[in-house]
C-alpha positions in Angstrom: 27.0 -78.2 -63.0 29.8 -76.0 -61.9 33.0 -75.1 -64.5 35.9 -73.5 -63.1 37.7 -72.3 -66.1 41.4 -71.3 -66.1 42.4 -68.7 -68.3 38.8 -67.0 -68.8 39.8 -63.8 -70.3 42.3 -65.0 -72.6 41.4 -65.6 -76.5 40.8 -69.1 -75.9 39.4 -68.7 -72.9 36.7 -65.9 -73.5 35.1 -68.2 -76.3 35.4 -70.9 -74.0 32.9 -69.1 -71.2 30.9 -67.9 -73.8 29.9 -71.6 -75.2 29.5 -72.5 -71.7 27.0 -69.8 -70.7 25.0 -71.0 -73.6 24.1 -74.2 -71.9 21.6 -73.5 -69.7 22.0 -76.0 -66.5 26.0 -74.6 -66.3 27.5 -72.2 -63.9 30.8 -71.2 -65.1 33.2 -70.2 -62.6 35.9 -67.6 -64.1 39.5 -68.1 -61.9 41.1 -64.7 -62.2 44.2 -63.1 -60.1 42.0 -60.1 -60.9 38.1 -60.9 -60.2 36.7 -57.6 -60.4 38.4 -57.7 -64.5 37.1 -61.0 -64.8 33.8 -60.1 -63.5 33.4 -57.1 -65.9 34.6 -59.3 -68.7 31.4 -61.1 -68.6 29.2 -58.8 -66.7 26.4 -59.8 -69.8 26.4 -63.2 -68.3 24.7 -64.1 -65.5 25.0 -67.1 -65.0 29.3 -66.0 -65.1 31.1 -65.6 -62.0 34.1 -64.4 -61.0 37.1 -66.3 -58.5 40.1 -64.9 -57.1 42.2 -67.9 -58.4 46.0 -67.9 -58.4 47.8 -70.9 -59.6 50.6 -70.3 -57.3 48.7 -70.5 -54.2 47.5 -74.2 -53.4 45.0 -72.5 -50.9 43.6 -70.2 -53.9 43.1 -73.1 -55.5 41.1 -75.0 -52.6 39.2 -72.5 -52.5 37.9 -72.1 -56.2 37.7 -75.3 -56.9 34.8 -75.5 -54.0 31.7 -76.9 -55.3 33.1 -77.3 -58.5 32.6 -80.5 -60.7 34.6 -80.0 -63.7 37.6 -77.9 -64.3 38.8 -76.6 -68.3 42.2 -75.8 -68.3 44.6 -75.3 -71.3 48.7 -74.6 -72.0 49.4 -73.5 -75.6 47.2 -76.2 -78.1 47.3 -78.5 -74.8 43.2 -78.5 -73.3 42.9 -80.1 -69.8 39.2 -81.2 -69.1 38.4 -82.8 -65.8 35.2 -84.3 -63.8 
């Protein structure tokens, strides 16, 4: 299964992709305005990889959300999980 996850290098969003590349038949997908960061971030996960995303664009969106059958998203104590 592939997770796109909003917010990846954030606090939340760092433990998040960590619990997620635990599980063994998930690819998590890290949006980013800044991939090559992202990508760094979790360079000790393989199974990690990095997206241009920006939530501004609804093209950059399209395009991350490619192949993708869930989506974890969060605002402040909000969490927005989708499938």
């Amino acid at each position: 299964m592939n997770v796109l996850v909003f917010g990846a290098t954030g606090n939340i969003g760092r433990e998040v992709v960590q619990a997620l590349a635990q599980q063994p038949d998930v690819r998590v997908l890290v949006g980013s305005r800044d991939p090559k960061k992202a990508s760094a971030a979790f360079s000790d996960h393989p199974q990690v990889q990095a997206v241009a995303l920006d939530v501004g664009s609804p093209a950059s969106l399209a395009a991350a959300m490619q192949g993708v059958q869930a989506v974890m998203a969060w605002k402040e104590n909000v969490f927005f999980i989708t499938r």
